[in-house]
C-alpha positions in Angstrom: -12.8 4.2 -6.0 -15.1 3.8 -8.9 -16.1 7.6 -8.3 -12.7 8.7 -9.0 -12.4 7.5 -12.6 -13.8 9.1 -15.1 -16.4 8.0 -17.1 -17.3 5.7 -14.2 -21.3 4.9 -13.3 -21.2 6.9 -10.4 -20.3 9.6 -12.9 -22.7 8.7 -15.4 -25.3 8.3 -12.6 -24.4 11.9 -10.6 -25.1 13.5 -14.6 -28.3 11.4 -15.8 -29.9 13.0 -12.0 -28.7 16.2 -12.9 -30.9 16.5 -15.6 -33.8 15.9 -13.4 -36.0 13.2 -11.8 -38.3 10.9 -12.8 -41.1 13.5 -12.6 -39.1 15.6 -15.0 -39.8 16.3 -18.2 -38.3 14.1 -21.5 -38.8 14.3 -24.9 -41.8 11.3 -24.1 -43.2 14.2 -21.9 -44.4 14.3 -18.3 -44.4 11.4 -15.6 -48.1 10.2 -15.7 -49.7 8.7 -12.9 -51.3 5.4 -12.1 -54.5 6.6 -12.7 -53.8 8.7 -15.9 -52.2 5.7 -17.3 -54.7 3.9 -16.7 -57.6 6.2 -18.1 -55.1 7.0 -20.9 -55.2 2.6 -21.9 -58.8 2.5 -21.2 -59.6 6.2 -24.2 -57.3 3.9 -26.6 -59.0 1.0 -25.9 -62.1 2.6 -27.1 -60.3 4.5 -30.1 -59.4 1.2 -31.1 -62.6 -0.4 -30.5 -64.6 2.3 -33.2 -62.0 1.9 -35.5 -62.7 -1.7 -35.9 -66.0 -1.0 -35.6 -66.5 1.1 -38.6 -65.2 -1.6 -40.9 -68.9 -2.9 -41.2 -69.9 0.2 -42.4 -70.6 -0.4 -45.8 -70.5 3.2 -47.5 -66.7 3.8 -47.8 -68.1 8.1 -47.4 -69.6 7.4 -44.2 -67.0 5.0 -42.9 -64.9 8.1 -43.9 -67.2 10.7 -41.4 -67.5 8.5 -38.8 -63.6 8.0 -38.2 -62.9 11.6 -39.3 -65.1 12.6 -36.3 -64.3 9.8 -34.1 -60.8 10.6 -34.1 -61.4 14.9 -34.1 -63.4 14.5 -30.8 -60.4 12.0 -29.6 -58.3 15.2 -30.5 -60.2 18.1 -29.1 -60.5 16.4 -25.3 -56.5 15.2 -25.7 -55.6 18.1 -23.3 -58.0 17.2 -20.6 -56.4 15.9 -17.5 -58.7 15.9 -14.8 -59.4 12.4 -13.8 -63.0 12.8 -13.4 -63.8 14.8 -16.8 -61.5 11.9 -18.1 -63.7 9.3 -16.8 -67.1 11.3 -17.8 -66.0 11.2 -21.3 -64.8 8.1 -21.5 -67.9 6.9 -20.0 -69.9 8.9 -22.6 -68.0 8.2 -25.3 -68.5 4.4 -24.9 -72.3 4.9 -24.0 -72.5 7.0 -27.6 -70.7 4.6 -29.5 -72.8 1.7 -27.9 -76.4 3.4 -29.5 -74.3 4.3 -32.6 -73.2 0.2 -33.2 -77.3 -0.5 -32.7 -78.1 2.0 -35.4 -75.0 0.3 -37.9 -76.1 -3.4 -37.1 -79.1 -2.3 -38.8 -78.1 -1.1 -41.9 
């Protein structure tokens, strides 16, 4: 009965599928997977972590470079989505900004 009338859910419901599944497309973009999501928390994670990071930098120029830079290598791999580069340069990443934090802890 419910189908019958419009505007019902089941109405509602037969439209929202029509426009695809939850694989499809929105305007937040593709379906990712458990594993992308993942890798996707763990590259903010370590944005976030550099960013905070650079606040003991004391010359406001290079605190400038080393965000600028931070954030245009962030950028340039943002279309990767093979797992394993993923994980190769987040592992990098983290190893390079490791060695980086030695050389700013002694400034």
């Amino acid at each position: 009965m419910l189908s019958t009338l419009p505007g019902s859910w089941h109405c509602v419901r037969r439209y929202a599928a029509a426009t695809g599944g939850p694989r499809s497309s929105s305007r937040l973009g593709p379906t990712l997977s458990l594993d992308h999501f993942l890798q996707r928390g763990r590259a903010l994670s370590l944005y976030r972590t550099i960013l905070r990071s650079t606040r003991r930098i004391r010359d406001p120029a290079t605190r400038a470079e080393t965000r600028r830079f931070a954030r245009e290598e962030f950028e340039r791999h943002r279309q990767v989505t093979d797992i394993g580069h993923i994980r190769y340069l987040l592992s990098t990443g983290k190893t390079e900004w490791e060695s980086m934090e030695r050389y700013i802890d002694g400034l």
